[in-house]
N, C-alpha and C positions, 0 to 999 in steps of 0.2 A: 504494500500500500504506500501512495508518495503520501509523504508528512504533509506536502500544501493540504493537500487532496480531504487530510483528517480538519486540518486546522481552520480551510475554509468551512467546513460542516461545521466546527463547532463555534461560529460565529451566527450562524445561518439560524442551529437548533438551539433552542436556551437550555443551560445546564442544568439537570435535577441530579440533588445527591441518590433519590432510587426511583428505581424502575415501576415499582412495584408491581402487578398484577395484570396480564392483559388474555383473556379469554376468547378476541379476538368476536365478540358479539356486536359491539360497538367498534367504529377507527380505533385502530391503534395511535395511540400519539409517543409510543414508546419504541417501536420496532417498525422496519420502512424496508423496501425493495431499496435495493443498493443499483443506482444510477448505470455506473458502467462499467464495473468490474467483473461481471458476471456474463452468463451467458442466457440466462431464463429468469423467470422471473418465481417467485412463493405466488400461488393463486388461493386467491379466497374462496370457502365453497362450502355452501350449508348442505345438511342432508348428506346420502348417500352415493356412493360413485361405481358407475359401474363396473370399471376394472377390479374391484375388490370383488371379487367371487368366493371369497370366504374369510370367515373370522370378523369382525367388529363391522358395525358400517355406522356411517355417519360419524361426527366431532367425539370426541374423549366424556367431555359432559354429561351431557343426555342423547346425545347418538343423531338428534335432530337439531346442534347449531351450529355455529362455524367453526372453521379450523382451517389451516394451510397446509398445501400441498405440493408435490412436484409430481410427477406421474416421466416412466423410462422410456416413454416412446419419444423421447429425445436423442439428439446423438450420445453415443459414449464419451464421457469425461468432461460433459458439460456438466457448468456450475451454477446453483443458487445461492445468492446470500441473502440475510437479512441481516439487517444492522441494527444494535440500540441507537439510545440518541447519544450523545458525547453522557459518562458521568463521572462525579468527583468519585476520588478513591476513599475509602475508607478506611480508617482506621486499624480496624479489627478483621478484613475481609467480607466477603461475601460469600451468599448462598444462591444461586440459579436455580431452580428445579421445572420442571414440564414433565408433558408427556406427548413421546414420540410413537412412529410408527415405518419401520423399516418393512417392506413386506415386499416377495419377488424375487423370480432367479436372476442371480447377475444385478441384483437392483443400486447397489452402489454403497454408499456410507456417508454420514452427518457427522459434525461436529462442530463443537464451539472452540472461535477464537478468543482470544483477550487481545486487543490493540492499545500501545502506548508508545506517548513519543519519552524516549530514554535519550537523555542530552543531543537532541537533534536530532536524531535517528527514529524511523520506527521500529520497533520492534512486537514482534506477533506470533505468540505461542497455541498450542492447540493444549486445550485442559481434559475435553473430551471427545471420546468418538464410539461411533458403535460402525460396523462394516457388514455388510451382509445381510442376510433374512433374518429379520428378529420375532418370526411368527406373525401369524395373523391376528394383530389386537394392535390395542395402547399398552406402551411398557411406558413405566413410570422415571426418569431419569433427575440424577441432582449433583450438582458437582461443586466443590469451593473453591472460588475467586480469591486466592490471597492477598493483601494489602500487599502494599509495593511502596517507590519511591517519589512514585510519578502521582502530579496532581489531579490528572485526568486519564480517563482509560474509557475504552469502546470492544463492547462484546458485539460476535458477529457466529449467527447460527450459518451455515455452510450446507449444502444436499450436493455429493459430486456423484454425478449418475455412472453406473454402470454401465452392460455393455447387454444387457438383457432388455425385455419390453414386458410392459403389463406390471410395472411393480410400480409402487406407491411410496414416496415419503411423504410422511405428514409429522406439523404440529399441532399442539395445542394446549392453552394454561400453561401460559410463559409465566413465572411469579421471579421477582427479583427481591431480596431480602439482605440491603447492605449493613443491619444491626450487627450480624454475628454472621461467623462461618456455619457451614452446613453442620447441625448437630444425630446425632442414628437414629430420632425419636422420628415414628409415622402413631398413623391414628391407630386406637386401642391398642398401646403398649407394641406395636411394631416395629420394624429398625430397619435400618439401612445403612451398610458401615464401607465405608472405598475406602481408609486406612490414611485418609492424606492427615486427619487429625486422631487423637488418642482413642481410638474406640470406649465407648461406657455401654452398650449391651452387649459384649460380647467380649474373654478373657480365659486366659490360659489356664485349668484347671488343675489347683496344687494339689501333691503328695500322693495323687494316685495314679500319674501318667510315667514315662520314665523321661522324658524331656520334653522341651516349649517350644511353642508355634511361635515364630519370628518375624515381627515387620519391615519389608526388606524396600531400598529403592535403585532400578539398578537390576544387574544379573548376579544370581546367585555366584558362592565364586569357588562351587565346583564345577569344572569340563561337561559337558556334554549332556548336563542337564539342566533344570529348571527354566523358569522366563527371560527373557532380554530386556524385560520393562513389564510397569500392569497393563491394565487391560485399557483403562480408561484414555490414558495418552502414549503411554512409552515411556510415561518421565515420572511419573507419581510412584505410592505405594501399596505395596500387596501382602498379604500374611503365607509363608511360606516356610516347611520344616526341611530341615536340615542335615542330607540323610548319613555325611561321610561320617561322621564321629560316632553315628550308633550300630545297634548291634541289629540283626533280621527280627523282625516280630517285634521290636520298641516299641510304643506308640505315645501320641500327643494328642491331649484332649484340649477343644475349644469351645467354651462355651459360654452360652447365652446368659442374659437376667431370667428370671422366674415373669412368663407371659400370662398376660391377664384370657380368661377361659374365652374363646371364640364360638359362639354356637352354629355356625355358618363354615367352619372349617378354616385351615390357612392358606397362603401359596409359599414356599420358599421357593431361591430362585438367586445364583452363586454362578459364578466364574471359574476355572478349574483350569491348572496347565500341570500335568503328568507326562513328562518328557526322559529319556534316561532309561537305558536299557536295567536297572535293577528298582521302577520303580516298584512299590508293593502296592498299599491298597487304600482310599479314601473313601469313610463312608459319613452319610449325614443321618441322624439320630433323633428320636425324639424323646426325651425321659419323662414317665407321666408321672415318676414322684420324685421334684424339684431335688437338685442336687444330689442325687442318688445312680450315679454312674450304672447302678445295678438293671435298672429300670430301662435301660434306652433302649428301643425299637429301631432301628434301620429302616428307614424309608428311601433309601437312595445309596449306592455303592458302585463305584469303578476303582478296575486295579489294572497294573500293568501298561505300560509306555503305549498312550495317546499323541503322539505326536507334538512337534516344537511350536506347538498354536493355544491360545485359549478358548476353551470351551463352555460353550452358557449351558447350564443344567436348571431345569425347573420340574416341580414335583409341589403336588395339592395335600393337603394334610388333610384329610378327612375329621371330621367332626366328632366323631369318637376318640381321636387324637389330643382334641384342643378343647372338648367341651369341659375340663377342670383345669386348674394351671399347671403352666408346663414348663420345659425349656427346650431349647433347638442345642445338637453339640453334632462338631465338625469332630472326625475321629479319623487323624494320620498314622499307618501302620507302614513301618521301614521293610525293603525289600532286603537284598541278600550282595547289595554293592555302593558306594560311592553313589553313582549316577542314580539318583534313586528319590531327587527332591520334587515336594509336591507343593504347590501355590494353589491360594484362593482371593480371589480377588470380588468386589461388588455382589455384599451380601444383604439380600433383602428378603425380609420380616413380611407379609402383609395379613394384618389378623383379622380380616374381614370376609372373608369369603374364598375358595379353592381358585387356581389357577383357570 
């Protein structure tokens, strides 16, 4: 992006220190088609589309308002943006959150910039992204803005299309939240943790595991296995165990606060990279009597070298599961070599209803 280019804009747009909330029902006066850096534009569009032949239809909402769109019957590696207006930096950081909707083969991948000018220069990092088919629905996304040095900074949503047709990106319920950084709290006692700050629903499980889950940022720094970066940008952080120093069969437990009873069931729904010809095995748990390792259920298990990628895993907690209180635990079991390290990254809670 040329610096004029930012600086003219923010002459143009007057500065609000927050964004805050845009559902996209009414004009936005917060987020705008970007002039001429792009190749397409975000369409506005109530209602139902007919490319979507399965999973969710209509806006995130109530299914019948608006929301933004790109649709892949464009050329491949064409770009949308959408641009905040100029805002003051904050303090203490920010919180971003929406919900997105990546659906379609080959359909491309979204992501948020941060823009600021850094002693004359710009500079522009990506904090998020998701690539690929994220299922047919709204996935809920949220990511922190860190304070910086710079007085002013500009977020910029991104859709670079794939090389497929018939697939959809959309948004909708952009909320911008400059008080504080993203905290793991969703509604009724649910969580959300990407590890960029100290996790509080979720913690390594003392004196009964044989070592700790680790928050790592960066490549593990054994050979041939683990991640190159998390999942979110490549540059953040992820929780991942640490296979060279243990013995085969070790394991490390993680886990959750004690969750308030759900009568409607839960969804979890984690990031997973199992790379390394000795990994062993991960599975995810659920304990129906709080802090009682004894108690946990498996509701979801992979072992053995999944390939140098991350993987989204999702699984419904049936109502039997959540109708008293509970807790969720991530359970790492070491393989029988070095290469053998397992990550989790972008772990969400939602205690309101199954997947």
């Amino acid at each position: 992006m040329d610096v004029r280019i930012l600086l003219s804009i923010a002459i143009v747009i007057p500065l609000r220190v927050k964004a805050g909330f845009t559902d996209f029902e009414t004009a936005s006066k917060d987020w705008f088609n970007v002039l001429l850096r792009d190749d397409i534009d975000w369409n506005l569009h109530k209602g139902g589309l007919t490319d979507w032949k399965t999973g969710t239809k209509g806006d995130h909402t109530t299914g019948k308002g608006k929301f933004l769109y790109v649709d892949t019957s464009n050329d491949s590696g064409a770009s949308a943006i959408l641009e905040s207006r100029i805002l003051q930096t904050p303090e203490r950081g920010s919180c971003v959150s929406f919900w997105y909707r990546v659906s379609g083969n080959d359909v491309g991948d979204v992501m948020i910039h941060k823009v600021e000018v850094v002693e004359g220069r710009t500079e522009e990092r990506v904090w998020w992204r998701r690539k690929g088919h994220q299922g047919d629905k709204w996935n809920f996304g949220r990511v922190t803005i860190p304070a910086s040095g710079t007085k002013y900074y500009q977020l910029v949503l991104e859709a670079k299309l794939g090389g497929g047709s018939g697939g959809i990106i959309a948004l909708d319920d952009i909320n911008l939240d400059v008080s504080q950084p993203c905290t793991d709290s969703l509604e009724n006692g649910g969580f959300m943790i990407d590890f960029e700050t100290q996790p509080t629903a979720m913690q390594n499980k003392e004196n009964v595991d044989h070592f700790d889950w680790i928050i790592q940022k960066g490549p593990t720094p054994s050979s041939g296995t683990g991640p190159s970066g998390d999942v979110t940008s490549g540059q953040g952080h992820y929780l991942y165990l640490e296979a060279s120093k243990m013995s085969s069969g070790h394991t490390a437990y993680y886990l959750s606060i004690t969750v308030p009873p759900s009568h409607n069931g839960a969804c979890l729904s984690f990031y997973y990279h199992m790379n390394g010809n000795h990994v062993g095995t991960l599975t995810a748990s659920v304990l129906g009597k709080p802090g009682w390792v004894s108690t946990a259920t498996s509701v979801w298990t992979k072992s053995g070298k999944q390939g140098d990628m991350w993987h989204f895993a999702e699984v419904s907690l049936e109502k039997t599961r959540t109708a008293q209180k509970y807790e969720v635990m991530f359970t790492g079991i070491v393989g029988d070599g070095y290469q053998g390290d397992i990550a989790i990254d972008n772990i969400m809670l939602q205690n309101n209803g199954l997947c």
